[in-house]
N, C-alpha and C positions, 0 to 999 in steps of 0.2 A: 274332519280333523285337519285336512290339508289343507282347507280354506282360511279356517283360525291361525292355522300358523303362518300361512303369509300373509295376511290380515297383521301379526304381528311383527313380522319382519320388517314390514313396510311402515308400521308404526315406531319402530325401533328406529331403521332409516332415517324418519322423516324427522326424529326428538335430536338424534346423532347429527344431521345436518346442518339443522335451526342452531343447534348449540356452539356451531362451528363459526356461525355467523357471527359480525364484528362491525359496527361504523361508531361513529363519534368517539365518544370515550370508553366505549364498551369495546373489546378486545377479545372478545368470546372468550370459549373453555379453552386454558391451556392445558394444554394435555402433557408437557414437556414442558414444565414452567422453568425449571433449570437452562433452559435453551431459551430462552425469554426474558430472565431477568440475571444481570451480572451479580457476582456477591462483592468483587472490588469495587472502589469508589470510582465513580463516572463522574467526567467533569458537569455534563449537561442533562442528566436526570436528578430527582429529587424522590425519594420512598423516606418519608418523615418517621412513617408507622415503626416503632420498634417491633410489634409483633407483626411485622409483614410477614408472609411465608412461616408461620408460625407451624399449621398444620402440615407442611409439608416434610419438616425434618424433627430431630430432636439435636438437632448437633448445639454444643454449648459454646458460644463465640465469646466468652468469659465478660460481657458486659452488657447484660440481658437485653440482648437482641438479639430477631429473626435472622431468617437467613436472606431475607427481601431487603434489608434496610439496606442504606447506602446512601445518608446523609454526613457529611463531616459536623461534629458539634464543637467541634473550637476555630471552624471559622466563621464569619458574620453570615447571618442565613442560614447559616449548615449548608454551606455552600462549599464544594469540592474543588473549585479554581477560585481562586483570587481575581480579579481584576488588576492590571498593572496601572502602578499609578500613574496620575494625568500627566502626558505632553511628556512622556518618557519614549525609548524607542529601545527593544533590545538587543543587545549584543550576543554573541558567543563567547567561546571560550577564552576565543584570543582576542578579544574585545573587538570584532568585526564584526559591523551593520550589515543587514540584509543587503542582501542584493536587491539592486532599484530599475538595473538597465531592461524597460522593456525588450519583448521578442524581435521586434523589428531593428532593434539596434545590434545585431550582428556584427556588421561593418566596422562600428566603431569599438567593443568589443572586442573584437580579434586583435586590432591595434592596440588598445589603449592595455588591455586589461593584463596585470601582469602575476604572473604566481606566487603566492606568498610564500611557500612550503619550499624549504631546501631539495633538493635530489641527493637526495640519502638512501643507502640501499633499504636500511629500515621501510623507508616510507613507501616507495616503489614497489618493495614487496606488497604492503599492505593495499598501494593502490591495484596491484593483479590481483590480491583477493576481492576490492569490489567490483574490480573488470571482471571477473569472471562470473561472480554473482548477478551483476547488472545487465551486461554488454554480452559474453562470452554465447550466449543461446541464438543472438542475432546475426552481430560483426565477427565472431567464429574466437577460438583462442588464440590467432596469429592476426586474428582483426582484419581478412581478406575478405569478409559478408556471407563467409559459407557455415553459419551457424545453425543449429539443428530448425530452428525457426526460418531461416531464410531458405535451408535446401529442404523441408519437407521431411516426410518419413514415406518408405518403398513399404506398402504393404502389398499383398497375393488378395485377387481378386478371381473369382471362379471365370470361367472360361476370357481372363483377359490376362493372366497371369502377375507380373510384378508390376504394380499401378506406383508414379509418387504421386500422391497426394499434400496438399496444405503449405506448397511453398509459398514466399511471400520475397515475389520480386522485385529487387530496387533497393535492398539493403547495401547500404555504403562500405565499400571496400575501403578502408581506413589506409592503406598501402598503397591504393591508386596513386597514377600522377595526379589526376585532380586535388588529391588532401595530403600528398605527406608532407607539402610546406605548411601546414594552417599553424596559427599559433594554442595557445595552451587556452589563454583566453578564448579564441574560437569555441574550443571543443566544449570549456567550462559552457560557454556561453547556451551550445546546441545540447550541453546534456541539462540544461534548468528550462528550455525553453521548448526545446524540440526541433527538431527540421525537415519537413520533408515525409517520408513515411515514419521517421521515428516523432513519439510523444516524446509530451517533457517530462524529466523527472525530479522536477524538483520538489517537489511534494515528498518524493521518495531516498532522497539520498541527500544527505546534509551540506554545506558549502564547503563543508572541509573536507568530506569523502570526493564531491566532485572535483576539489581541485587533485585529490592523489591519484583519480582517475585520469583525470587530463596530464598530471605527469609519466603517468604509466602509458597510456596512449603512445604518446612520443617515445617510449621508447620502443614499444611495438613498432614503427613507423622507420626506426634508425636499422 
């Protein structure tokens, strides 16, 4: 009897594994297809099927579709992003073009570039909320480099007692003599681009939060 049953175990195993398996357009069993397929609209997929994920729910999304779909049908394609039209470039809010100055143009940058954004305590405030969100774990809350990220965490290790672990040496003390002249431009410049041990963030933080960050900087610095 013990022989059959792992005879089937090993059968079971071997159906369980194969099924798990995935190349080309084959994506195996999803076993969590909720974790697999989004129900908001995605710019860069396409699920045409109304009854996509049909079997998986019963939920009624009031315009008889699954729960898989996630085509737009009132734009061209059923396509969930537009295309912007031709030999256009876009602005922001305050009708401000991207920023163009490559990484290596620091130099010029620091000089040239100047803050659009008044110093209002409004804004100031706002810019220590995304220094604190962005910046504050690294360059620390007074912006000295002693950020939970740059000093590590003291964990207790058996016979070696209080160890720090995971510091990350060489974060810039923003109050050194080396930077508290740099201009706002600078900083804008180093928080879209990076410098150094820090990445860039401009991916992550929009032109206009980088500049209330760079004004908040300076006042950290004063």
């Amino acid at each position: 009897m013990r022989i059959v049953t792992n005879i089937f175990l090993a059968f079971l195993t071997a159906v369980l594994l194969t099924s798990c398996g995935a190349s080309g357009d084959r994506q195996g069993t999803e076993y969590a297809p909720n974790m697999y397929h989004s129900v908001p609209y995605e710019p860069y997929t396409q699920i045409v099927d109304k009854d996509a994920g049909s079997w998986l729910t019963s939920i009624d999304y009031g315009d008889g579709h699954a729960e898989f779909y996630n085509s737009n049908q009132w734009n061209p394609n059923a396509m969930n992003m537009r295309l912007p039209p031709a030999n256009t470039v876009s602005r922001n809010k305050h009708g401000w073009l991207p920023y163009r100055l490559g990484k290596d143009s620091l130099a010029f940058a620091a000089r040239s570039l100047k803050n659009p954004l008044d110093s209002t305590a409004a804004l100031i405030a706002e810019g220590k909320i995304l220094y604190d969100t962005y910046c504050d774990h690294c360059h620390g809350a007074t912006g000295t480099g002693d950020g939970k990220v740059a000093a590590g965490v003291t964990v207790e290790e058996p016979g070696r007692g209080q160890v720090q672990k995971g510091t990350y040496n060489g974060v810039a003390n923003l109050k050194g003599d080396a930077l508290k002249n740099i201009s706002e431009g600078h900083i804008f410049h180093v928080i879209t681009h990076g410098k150094g041990l820090m990445w860039a963030h401009g991916s992550q933080i929009s032109v206009e939060d980088r500049w209330k960050i760079s004004k908040y900087v300076k006042t950290l610095q004063k």
